[in-house]
MIGUBA-352193 format. One record per residue: residue number from 1; residue in one letter; x, y, z of N, C-alpha, C in turn. Coordinates in steps of 0.05 Angstrom, whole numbers, plus 5000, padded with zeros to 4 digits. Example, Ala and Ser with C-alpha at 12.3 -4.5 7.8 and 13.67 -1.06 7.14 Angstrom:
// residues 2
1 / A / 5264 / 4886 / 5156 / 5246 / 4910 / 5156 / 5264 / 4934 / 5156
2 / S / 5257 / 4955 / 5142 / 5273 / 4979 / 5143 / 5258 / 5001 / 5157
END
This chain:
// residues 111
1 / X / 5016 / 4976 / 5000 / 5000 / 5000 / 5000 / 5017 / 5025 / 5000
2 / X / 5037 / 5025 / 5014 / 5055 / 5052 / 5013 / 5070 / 5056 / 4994
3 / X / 5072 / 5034 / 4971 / 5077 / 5055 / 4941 / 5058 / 5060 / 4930
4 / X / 5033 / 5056 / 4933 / 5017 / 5076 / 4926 / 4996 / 5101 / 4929
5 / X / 5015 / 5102 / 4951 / 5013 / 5135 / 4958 / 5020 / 5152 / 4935
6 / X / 5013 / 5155 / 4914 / 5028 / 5170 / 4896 / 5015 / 5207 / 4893
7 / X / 4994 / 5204 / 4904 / 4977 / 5232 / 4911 / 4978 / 5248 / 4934
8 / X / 4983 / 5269 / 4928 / 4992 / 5288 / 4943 / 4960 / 5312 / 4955
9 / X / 4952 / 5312 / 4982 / 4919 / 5316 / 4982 / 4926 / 5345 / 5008
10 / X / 4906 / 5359 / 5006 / 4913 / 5379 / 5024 / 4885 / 5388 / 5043
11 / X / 4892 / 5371 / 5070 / 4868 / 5370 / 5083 / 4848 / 5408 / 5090
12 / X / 4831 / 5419 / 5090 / 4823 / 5438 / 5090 / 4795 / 5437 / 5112
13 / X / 4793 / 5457 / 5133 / 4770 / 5462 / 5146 / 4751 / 5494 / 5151
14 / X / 4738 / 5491 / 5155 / 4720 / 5515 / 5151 / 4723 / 5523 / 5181
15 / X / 4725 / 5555 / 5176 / 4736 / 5574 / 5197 / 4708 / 5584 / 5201
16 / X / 4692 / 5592 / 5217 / 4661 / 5606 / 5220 / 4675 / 5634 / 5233
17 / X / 4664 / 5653 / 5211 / 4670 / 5681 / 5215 / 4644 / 5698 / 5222
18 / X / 4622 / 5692 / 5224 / 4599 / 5696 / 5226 / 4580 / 5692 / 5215
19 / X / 4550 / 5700 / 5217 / 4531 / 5692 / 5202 / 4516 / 5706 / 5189
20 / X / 4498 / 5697 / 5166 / 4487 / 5708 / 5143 / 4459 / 5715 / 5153
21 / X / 4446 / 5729 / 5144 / 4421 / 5750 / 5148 / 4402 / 5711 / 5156
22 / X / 4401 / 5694 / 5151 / 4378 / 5671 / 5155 / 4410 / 5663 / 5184
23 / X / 4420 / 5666 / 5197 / 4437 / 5665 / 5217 / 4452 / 5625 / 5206
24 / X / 4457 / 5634 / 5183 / 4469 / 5603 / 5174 / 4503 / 5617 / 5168
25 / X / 4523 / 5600 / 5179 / 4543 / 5604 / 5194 / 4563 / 5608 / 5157
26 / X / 4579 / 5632 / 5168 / 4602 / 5642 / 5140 / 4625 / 5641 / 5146
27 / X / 4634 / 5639 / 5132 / 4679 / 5641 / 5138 / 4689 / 5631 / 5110
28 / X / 4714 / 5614 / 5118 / 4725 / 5611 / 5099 / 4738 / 5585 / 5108
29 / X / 4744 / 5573 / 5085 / 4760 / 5543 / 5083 / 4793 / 5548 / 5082
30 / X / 4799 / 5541 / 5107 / 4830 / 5535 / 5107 / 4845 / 5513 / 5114
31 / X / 4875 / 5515 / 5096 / 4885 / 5492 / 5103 / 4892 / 5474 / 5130
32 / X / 4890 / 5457 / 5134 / 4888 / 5435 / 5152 / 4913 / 5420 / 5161
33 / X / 4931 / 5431 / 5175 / 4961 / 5418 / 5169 / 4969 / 5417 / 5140
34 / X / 5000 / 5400 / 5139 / 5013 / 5401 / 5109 / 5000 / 5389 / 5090
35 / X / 5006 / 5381 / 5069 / 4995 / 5360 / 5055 / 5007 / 5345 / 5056
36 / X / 4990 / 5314 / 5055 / 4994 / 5287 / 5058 / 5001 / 5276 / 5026
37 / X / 5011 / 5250 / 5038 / 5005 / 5232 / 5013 / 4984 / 5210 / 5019
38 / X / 4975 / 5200 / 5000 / 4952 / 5186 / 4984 / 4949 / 5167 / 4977
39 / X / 4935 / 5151 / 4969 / 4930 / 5138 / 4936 / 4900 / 5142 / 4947
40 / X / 4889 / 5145 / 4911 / 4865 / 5148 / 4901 / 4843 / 5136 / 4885
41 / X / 4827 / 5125 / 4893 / 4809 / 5101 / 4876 / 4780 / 5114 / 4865
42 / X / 4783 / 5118 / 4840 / 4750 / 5131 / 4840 / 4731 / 5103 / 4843
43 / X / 4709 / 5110 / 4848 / 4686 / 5093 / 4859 / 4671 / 5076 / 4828
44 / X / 4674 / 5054 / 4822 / 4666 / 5035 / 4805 / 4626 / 5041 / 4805
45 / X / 4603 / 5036 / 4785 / 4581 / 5046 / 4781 / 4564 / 5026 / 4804
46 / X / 4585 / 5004 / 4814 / 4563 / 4976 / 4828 / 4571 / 4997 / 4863
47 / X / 4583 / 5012 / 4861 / 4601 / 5023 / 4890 / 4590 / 5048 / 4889
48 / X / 4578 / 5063 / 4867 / 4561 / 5086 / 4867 / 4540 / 5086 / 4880
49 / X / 4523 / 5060 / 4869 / 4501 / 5058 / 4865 / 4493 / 5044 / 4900
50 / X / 4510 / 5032 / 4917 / 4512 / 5029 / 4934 / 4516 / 5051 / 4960
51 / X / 4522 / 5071 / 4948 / 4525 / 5088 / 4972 / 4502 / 5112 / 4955
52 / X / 4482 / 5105 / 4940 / 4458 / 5117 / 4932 / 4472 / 5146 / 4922
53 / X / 4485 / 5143 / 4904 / 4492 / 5169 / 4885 / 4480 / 5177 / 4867
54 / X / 4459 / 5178 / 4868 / 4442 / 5196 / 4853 / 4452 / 5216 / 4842
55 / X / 4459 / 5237 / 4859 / 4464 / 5269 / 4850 / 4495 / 5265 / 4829
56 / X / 4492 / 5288 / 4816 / 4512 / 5288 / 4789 / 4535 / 5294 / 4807
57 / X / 4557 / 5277 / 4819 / 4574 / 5278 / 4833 / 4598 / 5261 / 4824
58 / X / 4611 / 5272 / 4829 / 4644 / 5241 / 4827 / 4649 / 5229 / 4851
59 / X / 4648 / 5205 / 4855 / 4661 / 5192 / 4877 / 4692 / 5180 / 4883
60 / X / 4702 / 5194 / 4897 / 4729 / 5169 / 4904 / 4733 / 5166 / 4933
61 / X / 4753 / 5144 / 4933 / 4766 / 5143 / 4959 / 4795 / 5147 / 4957
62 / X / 4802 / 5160 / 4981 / 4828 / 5172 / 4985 / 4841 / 5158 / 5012
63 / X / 4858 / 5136 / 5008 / 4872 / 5130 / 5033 / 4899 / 5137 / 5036
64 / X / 4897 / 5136 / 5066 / 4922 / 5152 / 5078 / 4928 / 5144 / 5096
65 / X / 4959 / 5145 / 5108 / 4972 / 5129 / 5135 / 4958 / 5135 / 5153
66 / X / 4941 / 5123 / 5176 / 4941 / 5129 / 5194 / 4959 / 5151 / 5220
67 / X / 4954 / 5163 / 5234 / 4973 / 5183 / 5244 / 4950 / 5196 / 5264
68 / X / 4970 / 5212 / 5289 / 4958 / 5225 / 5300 / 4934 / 5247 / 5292
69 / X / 4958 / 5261 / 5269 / 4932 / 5280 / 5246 / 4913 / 5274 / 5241
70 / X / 4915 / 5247 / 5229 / 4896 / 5241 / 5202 / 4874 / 5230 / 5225
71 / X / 4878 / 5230 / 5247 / 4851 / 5215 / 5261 / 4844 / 5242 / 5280
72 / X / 4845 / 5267 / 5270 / 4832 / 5288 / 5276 / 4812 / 5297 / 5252
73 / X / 4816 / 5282 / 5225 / 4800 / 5291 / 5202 / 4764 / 5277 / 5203
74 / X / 4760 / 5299 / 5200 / 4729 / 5293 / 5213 / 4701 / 5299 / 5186
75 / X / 4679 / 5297 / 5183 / 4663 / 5298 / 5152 / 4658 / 5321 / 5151
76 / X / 4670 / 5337 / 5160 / 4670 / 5362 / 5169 / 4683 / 5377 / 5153
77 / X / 4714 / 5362 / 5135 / 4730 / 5369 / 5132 / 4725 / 5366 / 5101
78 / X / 4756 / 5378 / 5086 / 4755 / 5375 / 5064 / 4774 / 5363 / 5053
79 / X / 4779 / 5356 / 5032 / 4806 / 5356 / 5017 / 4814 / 5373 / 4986
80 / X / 4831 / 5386 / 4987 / 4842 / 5390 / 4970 / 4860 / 5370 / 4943
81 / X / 4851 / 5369 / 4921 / 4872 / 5341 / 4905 / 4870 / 5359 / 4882
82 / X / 4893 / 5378 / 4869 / 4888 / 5373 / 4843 / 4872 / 5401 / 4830
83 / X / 4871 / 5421 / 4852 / 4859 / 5448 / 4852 / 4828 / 5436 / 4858
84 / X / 4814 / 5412 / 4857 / 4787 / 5403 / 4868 / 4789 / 5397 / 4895
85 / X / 4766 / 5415 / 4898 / 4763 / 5412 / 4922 / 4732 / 5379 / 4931
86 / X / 4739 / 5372 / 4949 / 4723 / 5342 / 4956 / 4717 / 5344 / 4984
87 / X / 4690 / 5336 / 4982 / 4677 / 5326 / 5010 / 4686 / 5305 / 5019
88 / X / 4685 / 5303 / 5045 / 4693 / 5279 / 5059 / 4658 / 5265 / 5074
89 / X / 4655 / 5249 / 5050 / 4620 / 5235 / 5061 / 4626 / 5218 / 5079
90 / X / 4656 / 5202 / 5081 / 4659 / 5172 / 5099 / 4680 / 5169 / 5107
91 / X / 4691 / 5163 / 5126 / 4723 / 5156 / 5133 / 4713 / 5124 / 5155
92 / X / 4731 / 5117 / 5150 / 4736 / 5077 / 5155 / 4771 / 5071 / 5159
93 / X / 4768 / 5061 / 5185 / 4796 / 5057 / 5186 / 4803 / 5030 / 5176
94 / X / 4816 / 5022 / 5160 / 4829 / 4999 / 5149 / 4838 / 4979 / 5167
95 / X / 4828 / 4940 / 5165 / 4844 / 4925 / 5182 / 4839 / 4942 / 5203
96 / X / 4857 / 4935 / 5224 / 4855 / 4946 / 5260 / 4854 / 4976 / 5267
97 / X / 4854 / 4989 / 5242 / 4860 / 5022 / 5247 / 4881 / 5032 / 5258
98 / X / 4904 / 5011 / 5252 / 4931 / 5033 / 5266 / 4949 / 5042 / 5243
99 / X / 4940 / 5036 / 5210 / 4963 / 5031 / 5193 / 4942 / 5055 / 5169
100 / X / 4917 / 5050 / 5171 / 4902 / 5067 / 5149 / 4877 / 5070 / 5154
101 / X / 4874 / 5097 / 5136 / 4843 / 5104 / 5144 / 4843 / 5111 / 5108
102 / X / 4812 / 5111 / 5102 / 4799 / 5104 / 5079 / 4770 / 5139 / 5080
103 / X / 4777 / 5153 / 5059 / 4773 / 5170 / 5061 / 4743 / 5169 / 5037
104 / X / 4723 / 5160 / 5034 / 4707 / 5163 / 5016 / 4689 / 5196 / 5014
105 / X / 4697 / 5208 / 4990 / 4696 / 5228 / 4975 / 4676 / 5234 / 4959
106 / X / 4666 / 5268 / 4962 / 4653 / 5265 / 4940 / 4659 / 5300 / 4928
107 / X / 4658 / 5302 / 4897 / 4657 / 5329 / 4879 / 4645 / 5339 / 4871
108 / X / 4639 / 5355 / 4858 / 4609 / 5370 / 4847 / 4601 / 5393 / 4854
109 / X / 4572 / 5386 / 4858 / 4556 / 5408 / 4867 / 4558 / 5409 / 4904
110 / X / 4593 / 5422 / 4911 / 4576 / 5427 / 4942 / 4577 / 5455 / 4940
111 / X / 4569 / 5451 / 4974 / 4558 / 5475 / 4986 / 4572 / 5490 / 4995
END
């Protein structure tokens, strides 16, 4: 698994600077520690259709060493890959959870 880390991902979280006239929370998305390395699997149509992807979206998964960091990354968060920016819909730690965590992704239309 660790030669194929070959992707370079740049974790990002949303800063709340205040709120908008309906009091729904504003700021800005910043980086999240350094960037990591990777490897990246986009999501096959039988693996779409299983996590009910309907909406016009791209799916992948992004795994990454396990680490003190990476088990502060929360669906909260984002990633950076590639100037795209990706939701984080699922994270799964791999085997016993001390070696990898499994980052399932999504692009498109967010918010």
């Amino acid at each position: 698994m660790a030669g194929d880390l070959r992707e370079r991902i740049q974790l990002r979280e949303f800063v709340a600077t205040g709120t908008d006239a309906l009091l729904a929370p504003t700021g800005i998305w910043r980086d999240k520690g350094a960037p990591v390395r990777a490897a990246k699997r986009d999501l096959s149509d039988r693996e779409r259709a299983a996590v009910d992807a309907w909406r016009q979206t791209t799916l992948a998964r992004f795994t990454l060493r396990a680490s003190a960091f990476s088990r502060t990354i929360s669906r909260e968060d984002r990633i950076l890959h590639r100037g795209v920016e990706w939701a984080i819909v699922g994270i799964t730690a791999i085997g016993d959870g001390t070696a990898w965590l499994q980052l399932t992704c999504e692009t498109g239309d967010l918010p």
